[in-house]
N, C-alpha and C positions, 0 to 999 in steps of 0.2 A: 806783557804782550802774550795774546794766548796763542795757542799750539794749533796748527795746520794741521786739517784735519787728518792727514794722509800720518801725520805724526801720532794725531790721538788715535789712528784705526791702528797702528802699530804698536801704540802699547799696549793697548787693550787687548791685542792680541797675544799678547807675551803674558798679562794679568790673568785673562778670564779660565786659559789651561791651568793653572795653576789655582787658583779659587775651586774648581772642578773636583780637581786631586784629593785639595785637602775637605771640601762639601764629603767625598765618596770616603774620605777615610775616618772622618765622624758618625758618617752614617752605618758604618757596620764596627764601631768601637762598640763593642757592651756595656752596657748601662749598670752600674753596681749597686747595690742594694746595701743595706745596711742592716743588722740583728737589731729587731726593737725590746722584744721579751721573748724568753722561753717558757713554754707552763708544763709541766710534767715529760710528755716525750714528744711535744710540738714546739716550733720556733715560730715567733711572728717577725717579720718581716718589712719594711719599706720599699718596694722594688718594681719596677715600672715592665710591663712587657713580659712577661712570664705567663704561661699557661696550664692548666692541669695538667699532672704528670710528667712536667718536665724536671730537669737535673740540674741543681746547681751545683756550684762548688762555695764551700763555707772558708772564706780565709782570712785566718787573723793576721794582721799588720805586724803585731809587735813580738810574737811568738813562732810567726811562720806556719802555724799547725794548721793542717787543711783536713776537711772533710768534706762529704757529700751528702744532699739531703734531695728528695722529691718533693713537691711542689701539689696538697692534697685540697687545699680549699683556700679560700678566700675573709676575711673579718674585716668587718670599718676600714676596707681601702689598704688594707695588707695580706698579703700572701702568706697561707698557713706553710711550713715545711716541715716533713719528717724526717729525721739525717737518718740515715743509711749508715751505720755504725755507729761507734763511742763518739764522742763530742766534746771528749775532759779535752782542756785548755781552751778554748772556745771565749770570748769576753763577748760584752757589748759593745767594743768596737770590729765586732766580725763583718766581715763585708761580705754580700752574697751577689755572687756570679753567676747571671744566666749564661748554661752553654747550649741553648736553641736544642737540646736533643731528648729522648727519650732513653730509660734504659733499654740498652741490647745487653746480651749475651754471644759469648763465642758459640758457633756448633760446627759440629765436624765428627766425623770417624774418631780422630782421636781422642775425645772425650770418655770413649770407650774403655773401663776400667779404673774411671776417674774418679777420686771424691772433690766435689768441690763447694763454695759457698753461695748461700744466695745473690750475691752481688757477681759469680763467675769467675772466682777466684780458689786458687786449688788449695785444698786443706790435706792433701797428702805429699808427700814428697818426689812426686816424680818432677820434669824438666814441664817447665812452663812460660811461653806457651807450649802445648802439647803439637807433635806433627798433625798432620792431616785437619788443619782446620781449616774450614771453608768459607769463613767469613763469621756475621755476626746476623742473627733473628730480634727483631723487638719483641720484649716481654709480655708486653700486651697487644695482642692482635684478634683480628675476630672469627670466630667459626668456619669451616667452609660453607659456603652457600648451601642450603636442603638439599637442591636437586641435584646437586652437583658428586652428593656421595654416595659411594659405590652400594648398593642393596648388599646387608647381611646375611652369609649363607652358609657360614665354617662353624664350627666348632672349638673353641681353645683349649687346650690340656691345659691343664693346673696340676696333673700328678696326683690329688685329694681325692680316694674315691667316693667322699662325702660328696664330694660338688660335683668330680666329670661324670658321677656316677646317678646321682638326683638333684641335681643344681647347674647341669651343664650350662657353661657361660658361651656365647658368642664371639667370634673376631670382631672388636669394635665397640664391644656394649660395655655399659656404665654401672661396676655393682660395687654394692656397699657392704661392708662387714660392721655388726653395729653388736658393742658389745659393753658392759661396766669393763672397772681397772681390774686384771687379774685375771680374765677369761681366756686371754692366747690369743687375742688382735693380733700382737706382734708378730706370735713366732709364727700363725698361718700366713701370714704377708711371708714372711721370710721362707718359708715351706713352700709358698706358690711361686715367689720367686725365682727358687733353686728348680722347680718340676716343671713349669713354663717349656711350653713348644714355641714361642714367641722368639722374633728374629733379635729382638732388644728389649730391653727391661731400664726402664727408667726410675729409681727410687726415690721420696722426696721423703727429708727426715724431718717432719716440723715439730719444731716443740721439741723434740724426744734429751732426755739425760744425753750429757756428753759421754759418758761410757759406754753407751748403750751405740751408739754410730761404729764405736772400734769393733765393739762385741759382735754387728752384725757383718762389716767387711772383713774380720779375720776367721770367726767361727760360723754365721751362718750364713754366708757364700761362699761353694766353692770355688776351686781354681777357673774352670769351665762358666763357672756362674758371672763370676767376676767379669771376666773379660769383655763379657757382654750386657755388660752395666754399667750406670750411669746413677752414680748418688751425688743428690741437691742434698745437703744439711743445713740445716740452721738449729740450734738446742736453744733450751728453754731459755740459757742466758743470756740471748742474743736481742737485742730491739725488736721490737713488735714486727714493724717493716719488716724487717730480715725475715720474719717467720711467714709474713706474708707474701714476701718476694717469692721464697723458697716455692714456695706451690704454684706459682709462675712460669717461674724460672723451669723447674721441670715441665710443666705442661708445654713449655717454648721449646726444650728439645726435644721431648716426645714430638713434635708437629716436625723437627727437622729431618728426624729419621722416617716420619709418617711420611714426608712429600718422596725421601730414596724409594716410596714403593714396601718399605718394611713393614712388620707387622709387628708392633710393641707393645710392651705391657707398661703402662704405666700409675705404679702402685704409690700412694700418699697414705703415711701414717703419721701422724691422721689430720682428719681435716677438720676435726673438734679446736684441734688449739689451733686450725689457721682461722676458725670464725673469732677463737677469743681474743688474736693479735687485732683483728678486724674491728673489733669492738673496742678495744683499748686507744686505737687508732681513732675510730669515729666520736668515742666520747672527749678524748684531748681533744679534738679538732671544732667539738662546738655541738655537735649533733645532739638530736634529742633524742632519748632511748624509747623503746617501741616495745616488742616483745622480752619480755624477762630478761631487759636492758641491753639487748641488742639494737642498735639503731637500723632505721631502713636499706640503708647502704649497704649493707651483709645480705641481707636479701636480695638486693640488685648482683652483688658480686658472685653470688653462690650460682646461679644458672650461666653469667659469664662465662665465668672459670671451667663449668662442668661442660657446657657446650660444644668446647675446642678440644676433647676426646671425643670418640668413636669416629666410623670411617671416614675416610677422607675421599681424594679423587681416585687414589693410589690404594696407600696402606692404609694401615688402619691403627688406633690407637684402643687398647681393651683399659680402659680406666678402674682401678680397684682401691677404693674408698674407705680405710678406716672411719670410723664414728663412734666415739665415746659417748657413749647414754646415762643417763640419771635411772638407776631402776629401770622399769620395761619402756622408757623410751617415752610416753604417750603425753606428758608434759613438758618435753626437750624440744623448742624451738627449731633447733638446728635438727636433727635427729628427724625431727616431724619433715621439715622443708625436702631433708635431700631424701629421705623415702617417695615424695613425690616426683621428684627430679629425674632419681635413677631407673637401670631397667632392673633389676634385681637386688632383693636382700637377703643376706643371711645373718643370722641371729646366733649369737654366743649365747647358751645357756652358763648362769652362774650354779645352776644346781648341777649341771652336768659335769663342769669342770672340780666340783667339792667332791664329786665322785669319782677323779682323776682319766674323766671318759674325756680326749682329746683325740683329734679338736672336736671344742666346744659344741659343735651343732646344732641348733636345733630344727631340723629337718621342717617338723611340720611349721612353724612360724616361718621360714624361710623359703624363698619363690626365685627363679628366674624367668623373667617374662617373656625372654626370650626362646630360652631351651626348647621349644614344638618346634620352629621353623629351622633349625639345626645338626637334629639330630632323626637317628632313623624312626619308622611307627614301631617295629620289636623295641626299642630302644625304651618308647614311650611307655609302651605298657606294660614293660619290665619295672621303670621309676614305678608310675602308678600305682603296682600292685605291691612294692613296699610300701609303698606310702601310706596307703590305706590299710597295712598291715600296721603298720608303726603306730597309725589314727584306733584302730581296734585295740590293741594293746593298750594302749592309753587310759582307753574306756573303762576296762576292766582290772588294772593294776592294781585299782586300792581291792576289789575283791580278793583279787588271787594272795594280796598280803596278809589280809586277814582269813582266807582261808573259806568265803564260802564263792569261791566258784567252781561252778560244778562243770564239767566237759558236758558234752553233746547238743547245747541250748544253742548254742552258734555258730557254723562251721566255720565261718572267717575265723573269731575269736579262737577257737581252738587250732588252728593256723597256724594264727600270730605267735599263741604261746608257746606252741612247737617250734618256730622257727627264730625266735626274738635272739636267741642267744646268737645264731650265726646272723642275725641284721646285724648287730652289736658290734659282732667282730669284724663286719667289713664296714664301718661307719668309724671305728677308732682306726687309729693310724698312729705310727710312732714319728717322733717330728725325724727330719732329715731322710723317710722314708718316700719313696714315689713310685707310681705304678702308670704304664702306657693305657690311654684312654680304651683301647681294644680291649684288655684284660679286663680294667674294670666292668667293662659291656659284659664281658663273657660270665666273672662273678656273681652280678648283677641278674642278668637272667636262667641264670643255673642255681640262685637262692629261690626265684620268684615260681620258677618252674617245677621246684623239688616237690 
């Protein structure tokens, strides 16, 4: 006998909420994925609904061991991943978890004094999480808008009277220090760090020796220095990603303190091994190598990255660029690209430094494009007229070695060679020394005026 309707609208009614429940709670269950192969430092994947740069979680069944990986390209219908650390115990029965997000990082005040890992995890010992943290920034975000940032018009102290003195840099501008292994990239990074008029100092360690991270937060920053620092590390041992996060990751909390209104420095040494984690990355993943086997995607990434320093609405971010060169630089892809990229370069002589003349400088090949709109016109023509002393000198060194120059043919020239010894001594500096950008001025035009 069938069921009266008023019977069949009542179970239905009891049915169709329930049907609802369990519709909505299939619909947001995660879809797991499964490890098909891994080839060098990429995993391929089976896994439906995952996007670029999202995050999974890598979890083995039978072991428990979990990790994380990002989600970098696509092959025949499978998702490339790169884990975001070690991966030992991992099988082919690993299952991959989308969790719908992107990576963030913590930021906050108390990051202040911190070292920590590209992933935002702390590699020193203090309490973690740290106070004052204010939530979390996505790693990859995009520039402020053009119009949107504030016109250049300061000056930075760096303490170097090589640069505040004929290289002065900008609040906000993007310079590069480009030098071989051996010339003192490092310790000027760490030298400009410590003499910095900047309200924060952001360090990112990519690539660098694990010794070398302790070396620079116990020996070359001070107590003063520290406080007001913020080191991203990632060392050479570390996965590609990690090295590339790293350079990320700092430019995400430089943008955090850039939005308080602060005025940061944020220094990357160097950015030579974050294009070759880049490269390592793009050729596991499939890509085809382009220039001196960098894939095009290093190119795409390199103006990204560099973009999200300098001014913002607020503050400002001074971005300082290590760059590892092959020789003078003129066949190095990378070295080529971000000279066009940045607003200034300065150049490490290697003959300078075999002459124990630190830092390295070499004046004349190095330019800030910025420095006229910054600084005062005495200012200007105080740099100038070393410059063009240092250029006249140049000229004429190999005669004076050998002995046939004769005084009176050129008064610049006889100038220069009267006065080269005191250029000399106000262009070397001893490291962990620093001088207020006034005084430089004052040196500076009281050599040119002599």
């Amino acid at each position: 006998m069938s069921e009266t309707k008023p019977a069949l609208d009542a179970r239905l009614s009891e049915i169709v909420p329930r049907l609802r429940e369990r519709l909505r709670d299939d619909a947001t269950r995660p879809r797991n994925g499964r490890v098909r192969k891994v080839i060098g430092v990429v995993i391929h994947a089976a896994v439906d609904e995952v996007r670029l740069g999202e995050i999974c979680d890598l979890v083995d069944p039978k072991t428990g061991r979990r990790a994380k990986a990002e989600v970098v390209g696509f092959a025949d219908e499978e998702a490339v991943l790169v884990p975001l650390g070690d991966v030992t115990g991992l099988s082919s029965l690993t299952e991959v978890v989308p969790t719908g997000k992107d990576l963030q990082v913590p930021v906050g005040a108390g990051l202040l004094g911190r070292v920590i890992s590209a992933l935002g995890d702390p590699l020193d010992d203090g309490p973690w999480p740290p106070g004052e943290i204010e939530g979390t920034y996505p790693v990859h975000a995009y520039p402020p808008p053009p119009l949107s940032r504030i016109l250049i018009s300061e000056p930075i102290q760096f303490g170097i009277r090589a640069l505040d003195g004929l290289l002065s840099c900008a609040r906000g501008q993007r310079l590069g220090v480009f030098g071989e292994p051996g010339v003192g990239k490092s310790m000027l990074t760490a030298d400009i760090v410590r003499g910095t008029d900047a309200d924060v100092a952001v360090v990112a360690l990519v690539g660098e020796r694990g010794r070398e991270v302790r070396e620079f937060v116990e020996r070359q920053l001070s107590a003063d220095g520290k406080a007001r620092t913020v080191i991203v590390a990632a060392t050479s041992d570390r996965p590609a990603i990690e090295r590339v996060k790293a350079a990320y990751v700092a430019t995400t909390i430089a943008e955090y303190f850039r939005d308080q209104g602060k005025h940061v420095l944020l220094a990357m040494d160097n950015i030579t091994r974050f294009a070759r984690a880049q490269r390592e990355i793009g050729l596991a993943s499939g890509e085809p190598p382009t220039r001196r086997g960098f894939p095009s995607s290093l190119f795409a990434a390199l103006p990204r990255l560099l973009e999200r320093s300098g001014p913002g609405e607020r503050g400002s971010i001074t971005g300082l660029y290590s760059v590892l060169t092959e020789g003078d630089g003129t066949l190095d892809p990378v070295a080529e690209e971000l000279q066009a990229l940045l607003d200034g370069h300065v150049f490490l002589s290697n003959d300078l430094a075999r002459r124990d003349h630190f830092p390295a400088i070499d004046i004349l090949r190095s330019r800030s494009r910025l420095m006229e709109d910054v600084v005062s016109h005495e200012h200007k023509l105080a740099a100038g007229k070393l410059r063009n002393l240092l250029a006249r000198y140049q000229e004429v060194e190999l005669l004076i070695r050998v002995g046939e120059y004769k005084e009176g043919a050129d008064p610049l020239a006889d100038e220069a060679v009267q006065k080269i010894d005191r250029i000399h001594d106000f262009l070397r500096q001893p490291s962990s020394t620093h001088e207020a950008m006034r005084t430089t001025f004052e040196r500076l035009q009281e050599i040119a005026d002599a």
